[in-house]
N, C-alpha and C positions, 0 to 999 in steps of 0.2 A: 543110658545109651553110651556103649564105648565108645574110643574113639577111631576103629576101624567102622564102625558101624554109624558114626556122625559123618565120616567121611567118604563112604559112599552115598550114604544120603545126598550130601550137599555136591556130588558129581552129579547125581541122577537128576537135581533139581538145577543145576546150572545145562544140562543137557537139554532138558522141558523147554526151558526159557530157551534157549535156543532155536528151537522149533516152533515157538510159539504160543508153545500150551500153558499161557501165564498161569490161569486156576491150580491146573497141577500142580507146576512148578511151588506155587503160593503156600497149597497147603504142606508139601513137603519142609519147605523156607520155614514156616513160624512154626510147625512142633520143631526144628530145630533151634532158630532162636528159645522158646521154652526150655529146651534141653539145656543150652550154651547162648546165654541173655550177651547182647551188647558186642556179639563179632560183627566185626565191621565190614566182614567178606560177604556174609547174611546179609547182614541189610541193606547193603549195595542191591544184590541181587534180587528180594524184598522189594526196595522201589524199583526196580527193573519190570517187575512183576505191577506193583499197583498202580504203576500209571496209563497202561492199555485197560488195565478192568475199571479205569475213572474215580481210582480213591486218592484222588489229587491230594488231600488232606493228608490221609498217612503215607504219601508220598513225599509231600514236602519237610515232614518230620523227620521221617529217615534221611532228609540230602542235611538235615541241622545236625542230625546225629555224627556224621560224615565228615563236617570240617574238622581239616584237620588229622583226620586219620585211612585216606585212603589218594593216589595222588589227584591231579588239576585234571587231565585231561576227564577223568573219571566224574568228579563232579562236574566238569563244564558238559559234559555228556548227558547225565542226571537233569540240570539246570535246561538246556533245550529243550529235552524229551517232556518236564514239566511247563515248561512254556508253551509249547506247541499244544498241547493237552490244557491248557489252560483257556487258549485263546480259541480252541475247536469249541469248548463247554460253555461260553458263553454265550448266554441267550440275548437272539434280535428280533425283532419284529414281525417274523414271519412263524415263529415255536408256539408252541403248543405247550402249556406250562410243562416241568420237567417230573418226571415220576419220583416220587423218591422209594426206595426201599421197604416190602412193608413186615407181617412179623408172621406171614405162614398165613395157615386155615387150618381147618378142619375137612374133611370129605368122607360122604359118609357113601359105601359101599352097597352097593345092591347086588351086585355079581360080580361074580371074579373067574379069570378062565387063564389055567397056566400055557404059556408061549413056547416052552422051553425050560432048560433044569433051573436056567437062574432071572425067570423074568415073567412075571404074571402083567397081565391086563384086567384091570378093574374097574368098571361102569359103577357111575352114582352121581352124586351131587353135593356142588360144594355148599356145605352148612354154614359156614364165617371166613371171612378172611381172604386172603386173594394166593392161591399157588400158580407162581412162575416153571419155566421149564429148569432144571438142575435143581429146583428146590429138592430138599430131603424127606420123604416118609417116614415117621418115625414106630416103626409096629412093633408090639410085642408077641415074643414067642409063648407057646404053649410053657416052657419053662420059665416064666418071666423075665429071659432075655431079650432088652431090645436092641433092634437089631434096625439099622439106616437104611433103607431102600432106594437112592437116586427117584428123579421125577424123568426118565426119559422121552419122554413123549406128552404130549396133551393131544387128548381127540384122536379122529381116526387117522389113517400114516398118510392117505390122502390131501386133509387137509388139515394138517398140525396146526396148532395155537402155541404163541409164546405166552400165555395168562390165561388165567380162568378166573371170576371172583366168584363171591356168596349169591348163593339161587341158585349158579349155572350148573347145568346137567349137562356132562362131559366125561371121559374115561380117562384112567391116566396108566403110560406103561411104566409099570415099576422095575427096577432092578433087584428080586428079591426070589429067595426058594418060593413056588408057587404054595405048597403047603402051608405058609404061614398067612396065607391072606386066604380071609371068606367072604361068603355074602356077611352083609347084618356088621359088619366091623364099623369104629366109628376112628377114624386113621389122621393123627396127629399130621402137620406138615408145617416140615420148620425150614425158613428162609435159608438160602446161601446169596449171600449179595453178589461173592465171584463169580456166579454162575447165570446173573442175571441176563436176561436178554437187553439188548441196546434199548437206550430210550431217545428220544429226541432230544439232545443234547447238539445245540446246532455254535454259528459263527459269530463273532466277536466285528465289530465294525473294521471296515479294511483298514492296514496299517499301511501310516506315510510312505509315497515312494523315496527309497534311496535312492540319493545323487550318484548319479555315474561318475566313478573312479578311473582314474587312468591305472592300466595298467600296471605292473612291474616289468621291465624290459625281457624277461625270461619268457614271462606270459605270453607276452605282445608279441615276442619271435613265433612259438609255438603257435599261438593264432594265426599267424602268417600261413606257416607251415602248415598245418592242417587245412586252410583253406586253398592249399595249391595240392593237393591227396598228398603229402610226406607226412603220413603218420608214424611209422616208426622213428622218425629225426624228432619229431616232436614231444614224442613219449621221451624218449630220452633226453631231450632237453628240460622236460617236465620232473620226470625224474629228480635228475640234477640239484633241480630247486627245491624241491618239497625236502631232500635230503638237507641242503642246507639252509634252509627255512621250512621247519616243520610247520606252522603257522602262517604260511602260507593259503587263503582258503583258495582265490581265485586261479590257481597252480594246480590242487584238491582237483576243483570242478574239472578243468580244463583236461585232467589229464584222464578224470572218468569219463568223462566223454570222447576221449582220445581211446580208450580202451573198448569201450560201447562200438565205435562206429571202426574199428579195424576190422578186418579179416582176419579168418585161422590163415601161421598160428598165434599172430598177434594180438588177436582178439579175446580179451581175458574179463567177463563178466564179474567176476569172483574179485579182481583188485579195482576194478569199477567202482563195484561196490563199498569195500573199504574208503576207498580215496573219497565220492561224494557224502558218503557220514560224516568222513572228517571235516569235509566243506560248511557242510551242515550246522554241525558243533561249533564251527568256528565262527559263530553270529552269521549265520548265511539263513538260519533256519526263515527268514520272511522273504529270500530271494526266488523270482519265480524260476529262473534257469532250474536251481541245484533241489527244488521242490520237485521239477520235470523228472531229472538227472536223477534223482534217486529212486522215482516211481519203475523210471523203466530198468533201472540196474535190479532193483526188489525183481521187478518180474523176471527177468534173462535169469535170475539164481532161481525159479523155482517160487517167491513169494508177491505171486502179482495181484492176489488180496491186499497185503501191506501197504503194497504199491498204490494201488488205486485210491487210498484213502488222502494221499499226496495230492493226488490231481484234484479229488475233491472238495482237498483245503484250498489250494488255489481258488477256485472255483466259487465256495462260498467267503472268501476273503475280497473279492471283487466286485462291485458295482455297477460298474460301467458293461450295459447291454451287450454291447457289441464282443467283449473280451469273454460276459459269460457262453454267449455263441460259440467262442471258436473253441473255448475249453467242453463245451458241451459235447461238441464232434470229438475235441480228443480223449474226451470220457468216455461216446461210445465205439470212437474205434481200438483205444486198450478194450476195452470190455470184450469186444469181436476176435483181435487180436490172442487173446490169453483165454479166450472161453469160458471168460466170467457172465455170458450172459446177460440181457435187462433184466433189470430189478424194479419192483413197485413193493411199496412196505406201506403198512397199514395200520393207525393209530385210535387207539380209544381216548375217549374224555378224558383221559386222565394223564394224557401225553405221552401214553406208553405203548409202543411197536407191538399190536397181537398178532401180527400175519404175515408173513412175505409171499409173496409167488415172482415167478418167471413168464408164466403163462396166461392169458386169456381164460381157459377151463379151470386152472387151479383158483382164477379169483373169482369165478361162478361160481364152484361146491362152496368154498367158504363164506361167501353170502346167504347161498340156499339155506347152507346149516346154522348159521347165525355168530358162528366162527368170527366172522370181520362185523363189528356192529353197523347200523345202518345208520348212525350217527357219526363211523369214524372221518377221519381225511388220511390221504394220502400223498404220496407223493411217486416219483418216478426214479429212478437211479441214485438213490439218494441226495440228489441237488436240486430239487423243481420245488418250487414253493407247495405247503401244506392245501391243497383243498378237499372240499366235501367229497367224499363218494361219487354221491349222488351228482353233484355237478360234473363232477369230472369221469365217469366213466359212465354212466345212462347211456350215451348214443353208441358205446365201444360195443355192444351187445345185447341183443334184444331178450335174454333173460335176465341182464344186469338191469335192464327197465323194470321188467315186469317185478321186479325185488321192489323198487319202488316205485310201481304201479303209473309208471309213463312210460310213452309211448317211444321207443328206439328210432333215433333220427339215422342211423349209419355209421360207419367211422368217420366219417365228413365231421360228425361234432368234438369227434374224440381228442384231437390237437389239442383242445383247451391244457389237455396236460403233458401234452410230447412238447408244445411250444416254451412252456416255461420252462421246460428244462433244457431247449435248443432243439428244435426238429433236426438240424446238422446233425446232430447226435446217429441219427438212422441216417442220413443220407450217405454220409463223410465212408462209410463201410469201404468203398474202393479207393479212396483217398491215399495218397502213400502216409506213410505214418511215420513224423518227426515229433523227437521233443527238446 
């Protein structure tokens, strides 16, 4: 690899990571690390990458690798981002044990029918082993070139599977020339851990409330001032500080939210965001304010996925009934807000997410076909305690009975699973919406 050609690599993969697309980004980062071992500009970006796909471990390597040669703000950045990811992965009392990683299958082909120039669909049955979605096909050509086929899809587009294991009779859409796949093939599938679907990887016991700080007098003006509407005096008083105390967090927050709640053209979502990161980094990461603060700066830019993952650490970092209520409403009115939709996700024995839907009909075909086991549990928006199926959605629909052969009480029963996770959630919709 020259080094015009290392050097747009590592632009295209700091661009990914920007956007999101950690996997991407990932496999671009390590054939480069392979290429040029031990740049320290890599590996930053490397854990950047392995702590949203949950490889805590070679996360934490990479920030050891790091002292020392990249500066503070960088690793105190690192150092959060694995905290937070730390304390989200561990398991309480309400998880389902956690899936680990496993090593592919086999699938053996009974018909194949091409999609298009680069994507065949293939019916059969998995012979061994368990394929996830993004796993790898590994087929060989007529030339005995092999050649990787992605796993895009499981099952029909209706009602996708994130898993399939051994026995199951399932289709899978491959990313590959149609030509190379037949009936009668017996088709290798090899694990990618990046590309795994989420597993139930839940929260850590709540951490101690911090004691309320008095202010800094800078702060304390600005607070004033924003609560009388002088937010441009208070931007610029905020301003001021952060310039002369960079480390400043409560200055940070104070002044994302000063930018959040102005008007054009005052109103600047873009250095919102900036400022409450920096809040963040600056040991704030267990404050509930700049956890708010940063979910809804994420959304105003465009990443109110990212965002909502915030409210939900709140959420399950909490206890106390009453607080999980009011967070529930504000869960489901970002979710209203940003058209993310409810969500219900769907777990096998093995504690690993095979199903998600939006809808009522999407989580009936998934039943009918055997898609969602009738042993799994579920949950609601990603925050409602795990329960059965069967307990929890039987009365939601009178073909979700007849799956297990009782009789449909109405949506009258159905709460048992909107409550746990905050009935406010649906109600709060008209609610005006702060955070």
């Amino acid at each position: 690899m020259t080094n015009e050609e290392a050097k747009a690599q590592y632009t295209e993969a700091v661009s990914q990571v920007e956007r999101g697309n950690f996997a991407d980004a990932l496999g671009l980062l390590d054939a480069l690390d392979a290429a040029r071992p031990n740049s320290r500009h890599v590996t930053y970006q490397r854990a950047l990458c392995l702590v949203p796909l949950g490889r805590i471990a070679e996360a934490e390597a990479c920030l050891q690798g790091l002292d020392g040669k990249v500066d503070q703000p960088r690793i105190a950045r690192l150092e959060a981002l694995i905290a937070a990811a730390q304390t989200e992965s561990e398991a309480s009392g309400h998880a389902l044990p956690h899936a680990e990683p496993g090593e592919g299958g086999t699938f053996s082909a009974e018909a194949a029918y091409p999609v298009d120039a680069d994507r065949a669909l293939v019916t059969g049955r998995v012979r061994r082993g368990t394929i996830r979605l993004g796993d790898v096909a590994l087929v060989t050509t007529p030339d005995g070139i092999e050649v990787e086929a992605p796993v895009l899809r499981i099952g029909p587009e209706e009602t996708p599977a994130n898993v399939v294991r051994g026995g199951q009779a399932t289709s899978l859409l491959l990313e590959i020339e149609p030509q190379y796949i037949s009936a009668g093939m017996s088709i290798e599938i090899a694990s990618r851990a990046e590309a795994y679907a989420a597993t139930m990887v839940v929260e850590s016991k709540p951490a101690a409330p911090r004691e309320a700080a008095e202010l800094p007098a800078p702060v304390a003006v600005a607070a004033r001032q924003m609560r009388q509407g002088e937010l441009p005096e208070a931007i610029a008083g905020l301003q001021q500080a952060v310039e002369e105390n960079p480390d400043l967090a409560s200055a940070h927050s104070l002044l994302a939210r000063a930018y959040l709640e102005s008007v054009p053209p005052v109103r600047n979502p873009e250095r919102a965001l900036e400022h409450v990161r920096r809040a963040y980094e600056l040991d704030s990461s267990e404050d509930s304010e700049v956890n708010g603060l940063l979910a809804w700066a994420l959304a105003e830019t465009g990443e109110a996925e990212h965002g909502l993952r915030f409210l939900e650490r709140l959420y399950k970092k909490t206890s106390d009934p009453a607080e999980q209520t009011a967070l529930a409403a504000r869960i489901g009115e970002f979710r209203s807000r940003y058209g993310l939709g409810s969500l219900w996700q769907f777990a096998d024995q093995f504690g690993e997410i095979v199903f998600e839907a939006q809808t009522m009909p999407e989580i009936v075909k998934a039943l009918q076909r055997g898609v969602i086991p009738k042993d799994a549990k579920c949950r609601f928006n990603r925050i409602s305690e795990w329960r059965p199926v069967d307990a929890a959605l039987s009365g939601a629909d009178p073909q979700i009975a007849a799956v297990f052969g009782e009789a449909a009480t109405g949506w009258s029963a159905w709460p048992v699973l909107i409550a746990a996770a905050g009935a406010a959630a649906i109600a709060a919709a008209a609610a005006v919406f702060l955070f």
